[in-house]
Biotite code that builds the C-alpha atoms (Angstrom):
import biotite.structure as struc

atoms = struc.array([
    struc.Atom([109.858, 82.910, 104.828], chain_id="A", res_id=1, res_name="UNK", atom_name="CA", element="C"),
    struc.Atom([111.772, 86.481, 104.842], chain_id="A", res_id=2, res_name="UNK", atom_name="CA", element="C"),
    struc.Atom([112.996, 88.101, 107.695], chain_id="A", res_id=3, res_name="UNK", atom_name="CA", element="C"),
    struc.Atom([114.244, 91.397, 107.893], chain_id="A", res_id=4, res_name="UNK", atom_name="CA", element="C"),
    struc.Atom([116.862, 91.518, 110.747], chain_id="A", res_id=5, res_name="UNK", atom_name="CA", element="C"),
    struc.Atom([117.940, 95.350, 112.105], chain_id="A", res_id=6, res_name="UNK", atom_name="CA", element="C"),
    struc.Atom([120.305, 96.893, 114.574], chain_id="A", res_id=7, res_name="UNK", atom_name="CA", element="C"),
    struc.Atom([119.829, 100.494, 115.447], chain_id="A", res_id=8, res_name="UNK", atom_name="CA", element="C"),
    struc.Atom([122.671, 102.392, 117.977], chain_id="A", res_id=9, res_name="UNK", atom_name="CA", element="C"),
    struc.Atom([120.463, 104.744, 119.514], chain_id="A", res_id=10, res_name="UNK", atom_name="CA", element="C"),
    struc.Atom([120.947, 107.833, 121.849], chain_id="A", res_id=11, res_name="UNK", atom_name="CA", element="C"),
    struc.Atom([118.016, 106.751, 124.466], chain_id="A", res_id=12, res_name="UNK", atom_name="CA", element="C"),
    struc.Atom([116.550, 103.693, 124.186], chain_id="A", res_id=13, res_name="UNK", atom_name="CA", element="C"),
    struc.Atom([113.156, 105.178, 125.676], chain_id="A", res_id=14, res_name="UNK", atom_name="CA", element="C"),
    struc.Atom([112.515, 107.681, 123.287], chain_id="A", res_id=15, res_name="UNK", atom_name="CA", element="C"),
    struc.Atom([113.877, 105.528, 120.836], chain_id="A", res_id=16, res_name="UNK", atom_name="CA", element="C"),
    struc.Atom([111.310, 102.776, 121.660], chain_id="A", res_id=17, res_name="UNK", atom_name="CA", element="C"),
    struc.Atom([108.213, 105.156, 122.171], chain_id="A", res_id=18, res_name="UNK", atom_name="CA", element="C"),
    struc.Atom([108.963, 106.058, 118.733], chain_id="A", res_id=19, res_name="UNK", atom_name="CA", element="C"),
    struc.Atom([109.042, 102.708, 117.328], chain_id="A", res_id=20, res_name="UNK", atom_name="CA", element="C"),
    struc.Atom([106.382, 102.199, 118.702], chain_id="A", res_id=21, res_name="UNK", atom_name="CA", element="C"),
    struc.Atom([104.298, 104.796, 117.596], chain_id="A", res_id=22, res_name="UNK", atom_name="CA", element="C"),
    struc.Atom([104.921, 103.768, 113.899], chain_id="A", res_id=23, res_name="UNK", atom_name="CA", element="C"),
    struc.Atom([103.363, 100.065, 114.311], chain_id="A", res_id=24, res_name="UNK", atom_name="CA", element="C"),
    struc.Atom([100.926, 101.015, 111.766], chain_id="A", res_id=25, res_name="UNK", atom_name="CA", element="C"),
    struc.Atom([103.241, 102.060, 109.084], chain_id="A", res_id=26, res_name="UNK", atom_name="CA", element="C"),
    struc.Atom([105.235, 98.776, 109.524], chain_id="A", res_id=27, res_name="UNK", atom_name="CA", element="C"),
    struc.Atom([101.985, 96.891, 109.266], chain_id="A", res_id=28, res_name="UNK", atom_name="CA", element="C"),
    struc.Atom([101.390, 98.670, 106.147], chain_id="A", res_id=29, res_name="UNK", atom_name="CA", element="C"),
    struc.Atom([104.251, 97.885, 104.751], chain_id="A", res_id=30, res_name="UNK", atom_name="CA", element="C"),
    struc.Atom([104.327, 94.274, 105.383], chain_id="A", res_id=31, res_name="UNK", atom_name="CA", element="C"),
    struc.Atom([106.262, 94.024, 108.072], chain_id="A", res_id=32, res_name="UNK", atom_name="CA", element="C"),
    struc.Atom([105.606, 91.888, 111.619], chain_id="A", res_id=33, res_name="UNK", atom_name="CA", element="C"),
    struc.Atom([107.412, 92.502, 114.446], chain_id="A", res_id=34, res_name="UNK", atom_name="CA", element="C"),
    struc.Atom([108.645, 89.712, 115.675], chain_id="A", res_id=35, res_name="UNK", atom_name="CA", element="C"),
    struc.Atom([111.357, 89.962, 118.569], chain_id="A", res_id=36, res_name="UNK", atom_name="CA", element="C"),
    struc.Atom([113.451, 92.586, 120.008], chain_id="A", res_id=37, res_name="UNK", atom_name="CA", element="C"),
    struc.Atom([116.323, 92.894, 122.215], chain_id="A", res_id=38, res_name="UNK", atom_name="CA", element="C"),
    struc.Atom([118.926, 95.052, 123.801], chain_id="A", res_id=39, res_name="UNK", atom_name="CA", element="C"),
    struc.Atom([122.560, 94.570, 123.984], chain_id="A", res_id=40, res_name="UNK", atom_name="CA", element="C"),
    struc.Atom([123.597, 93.288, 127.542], chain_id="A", res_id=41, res_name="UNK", atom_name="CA", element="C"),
    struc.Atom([126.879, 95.659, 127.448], chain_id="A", res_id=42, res_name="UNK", atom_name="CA", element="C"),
    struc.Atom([125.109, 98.642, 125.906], chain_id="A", res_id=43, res_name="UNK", atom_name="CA", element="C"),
    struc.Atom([121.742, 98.851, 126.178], chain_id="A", res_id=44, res_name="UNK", atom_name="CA", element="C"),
    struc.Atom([121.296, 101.835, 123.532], chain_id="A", res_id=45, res_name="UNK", atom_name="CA", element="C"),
    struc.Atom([122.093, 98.601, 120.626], chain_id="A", res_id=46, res_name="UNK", atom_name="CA", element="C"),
    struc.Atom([119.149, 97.580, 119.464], chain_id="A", res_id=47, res_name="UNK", atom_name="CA", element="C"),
    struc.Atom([118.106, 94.700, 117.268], chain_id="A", res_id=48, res_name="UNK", atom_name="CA", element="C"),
    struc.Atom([115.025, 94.086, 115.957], chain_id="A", res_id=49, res_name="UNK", atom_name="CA", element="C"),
    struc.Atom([113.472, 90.990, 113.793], chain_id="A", res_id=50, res_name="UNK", atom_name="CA", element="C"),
    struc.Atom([110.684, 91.355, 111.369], chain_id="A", res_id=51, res_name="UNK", atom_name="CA", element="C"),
    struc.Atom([108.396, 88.953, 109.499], chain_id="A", res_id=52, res_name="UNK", atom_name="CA", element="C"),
    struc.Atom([108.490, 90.576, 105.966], chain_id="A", res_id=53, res_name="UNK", atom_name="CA", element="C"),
    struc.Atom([105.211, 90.116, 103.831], chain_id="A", res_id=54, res_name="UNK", atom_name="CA", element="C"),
    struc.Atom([106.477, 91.804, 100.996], chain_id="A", res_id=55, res_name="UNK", atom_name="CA", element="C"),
    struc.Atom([109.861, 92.403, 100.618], chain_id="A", res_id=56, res_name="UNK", atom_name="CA", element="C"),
    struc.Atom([109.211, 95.008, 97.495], chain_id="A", res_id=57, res_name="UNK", atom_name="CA", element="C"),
    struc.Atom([107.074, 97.232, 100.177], chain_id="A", res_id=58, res_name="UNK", atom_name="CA", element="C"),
    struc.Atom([109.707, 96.864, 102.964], chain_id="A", res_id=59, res_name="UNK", atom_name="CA", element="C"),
    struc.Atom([112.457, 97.967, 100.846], chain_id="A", res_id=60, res_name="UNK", atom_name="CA", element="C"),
    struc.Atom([110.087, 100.843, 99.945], chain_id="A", res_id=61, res_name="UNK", atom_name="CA", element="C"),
    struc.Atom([109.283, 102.190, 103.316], chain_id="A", res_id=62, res_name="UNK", atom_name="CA", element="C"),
    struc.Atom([113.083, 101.395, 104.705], chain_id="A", res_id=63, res_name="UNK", atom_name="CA", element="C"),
    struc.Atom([113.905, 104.013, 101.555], chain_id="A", res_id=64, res_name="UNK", atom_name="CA", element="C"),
    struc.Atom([111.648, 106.339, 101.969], chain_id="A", res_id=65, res_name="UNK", atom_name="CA", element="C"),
    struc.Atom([113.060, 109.664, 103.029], chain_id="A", res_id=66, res_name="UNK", atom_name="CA", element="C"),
    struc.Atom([110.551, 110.143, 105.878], chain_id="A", res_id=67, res_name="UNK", atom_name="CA", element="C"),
    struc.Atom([112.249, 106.537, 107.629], chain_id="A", res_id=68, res_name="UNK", atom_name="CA", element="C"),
    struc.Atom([115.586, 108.306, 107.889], chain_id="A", res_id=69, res_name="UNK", atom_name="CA", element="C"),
    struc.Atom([113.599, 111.423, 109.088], chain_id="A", res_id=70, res_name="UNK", atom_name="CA", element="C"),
    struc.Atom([111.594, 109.325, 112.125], chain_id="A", res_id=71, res_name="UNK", atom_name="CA", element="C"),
    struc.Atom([115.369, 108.132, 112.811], chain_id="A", res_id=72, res_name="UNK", atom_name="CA", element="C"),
    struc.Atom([116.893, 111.231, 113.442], chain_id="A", res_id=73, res_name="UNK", atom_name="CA", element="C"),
    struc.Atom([114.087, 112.391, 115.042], chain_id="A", res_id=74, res_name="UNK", atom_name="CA", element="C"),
    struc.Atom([114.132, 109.040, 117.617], chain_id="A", res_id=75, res_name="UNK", atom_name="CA", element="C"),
    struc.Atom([117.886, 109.123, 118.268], chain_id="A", res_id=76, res_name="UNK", atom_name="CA", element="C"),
    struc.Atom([119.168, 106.653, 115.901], chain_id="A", res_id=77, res_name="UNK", atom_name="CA", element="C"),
    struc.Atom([122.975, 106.952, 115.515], chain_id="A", res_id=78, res_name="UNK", atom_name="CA", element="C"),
    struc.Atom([123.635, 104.143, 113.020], chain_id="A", res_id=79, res_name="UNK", atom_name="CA", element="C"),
    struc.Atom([121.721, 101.345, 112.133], chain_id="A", res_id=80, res_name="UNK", atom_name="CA", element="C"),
    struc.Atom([121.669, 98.362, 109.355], chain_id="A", res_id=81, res_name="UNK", atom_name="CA", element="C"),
    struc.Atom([119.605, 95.814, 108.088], chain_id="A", res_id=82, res_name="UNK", atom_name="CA", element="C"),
    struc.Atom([119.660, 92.622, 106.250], chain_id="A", res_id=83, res_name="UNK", atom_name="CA", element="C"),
    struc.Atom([116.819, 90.757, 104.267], chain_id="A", res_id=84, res_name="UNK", atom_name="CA", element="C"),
    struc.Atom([117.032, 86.868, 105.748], chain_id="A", res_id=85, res_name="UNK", atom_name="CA", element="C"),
    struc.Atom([115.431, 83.433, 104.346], chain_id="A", res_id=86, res_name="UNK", atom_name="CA", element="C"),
    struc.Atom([114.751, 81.141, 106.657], chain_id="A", res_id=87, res_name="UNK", atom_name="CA", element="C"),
    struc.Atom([116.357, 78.117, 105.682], chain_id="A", res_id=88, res_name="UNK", atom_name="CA", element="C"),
    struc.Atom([115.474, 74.360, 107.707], chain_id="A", res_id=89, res_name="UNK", atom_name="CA", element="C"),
    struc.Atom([118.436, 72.464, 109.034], chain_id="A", res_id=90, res_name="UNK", atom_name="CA", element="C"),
    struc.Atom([118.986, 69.199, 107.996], chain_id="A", res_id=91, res_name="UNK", atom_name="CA", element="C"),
    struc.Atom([121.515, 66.542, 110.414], chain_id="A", res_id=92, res_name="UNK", atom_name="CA", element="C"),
    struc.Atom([122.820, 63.846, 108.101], chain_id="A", res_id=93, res_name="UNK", atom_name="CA", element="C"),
    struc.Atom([122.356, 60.840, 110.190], chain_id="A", res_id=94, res_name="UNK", atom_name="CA", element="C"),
    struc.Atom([124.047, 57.468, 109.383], chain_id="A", res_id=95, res_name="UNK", atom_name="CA", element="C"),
    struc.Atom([121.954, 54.173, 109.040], chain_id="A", res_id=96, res_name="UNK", atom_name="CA", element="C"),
    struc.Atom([122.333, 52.230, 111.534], chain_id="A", res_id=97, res_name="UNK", atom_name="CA", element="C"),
    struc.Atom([123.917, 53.995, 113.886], chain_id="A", res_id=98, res_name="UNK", atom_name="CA", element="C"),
    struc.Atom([122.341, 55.122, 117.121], chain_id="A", res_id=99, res_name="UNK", atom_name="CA", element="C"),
    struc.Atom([122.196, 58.131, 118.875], chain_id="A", res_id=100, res_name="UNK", atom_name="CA", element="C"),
])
């Protein structure tokens, strides 16, 4: 599965989140699934975000679209990046015969 994994350094975190908030739809549209969300302990204005990604082609899409960078601005994002993630399963090589 894809993740997309984002930090945004924003001015207010409140009016940053109601406006996050307020585009739920558009993220749905374009495949995208909130998943978590946190806050920096030491500065609470660092946001990262994780996102299930249906359809990496539309993310990219909306994430480029000039009216993203516009809702940024218009939020209080100062900087911000993002990174497309595979989920990957972890595998412990385990000896025979010896016990754990």
């Amino acid at each position: 599965m894809t993740h997309m994994l984002c930090r945004n350094k924003v001015a207010d975190f409140a009016k940053w989140k109601r406006g996050f908030d307020s585009h739920a739809a558009a993220h749905r549209e374009a495949g995208l699934k909130l998943v978590h969300l946190w806050r920096d302990v030491a500065d609470p204005n660092n946001v990262f975000f994780l996102f299930e990604v249906g359809s990496t082609k539309k993310a990219r899409a909306f994430i480029s679209a000039p009216e993203a960078a516009e809702a940024g601005k218009e939020f209080g994002v100062l900087d911000g990046e993002m990174h497309f993630i595979v989920e990957r399963a972890a595998k412990r090589a385990v000896k025979r015969g010896t016990k754990r």
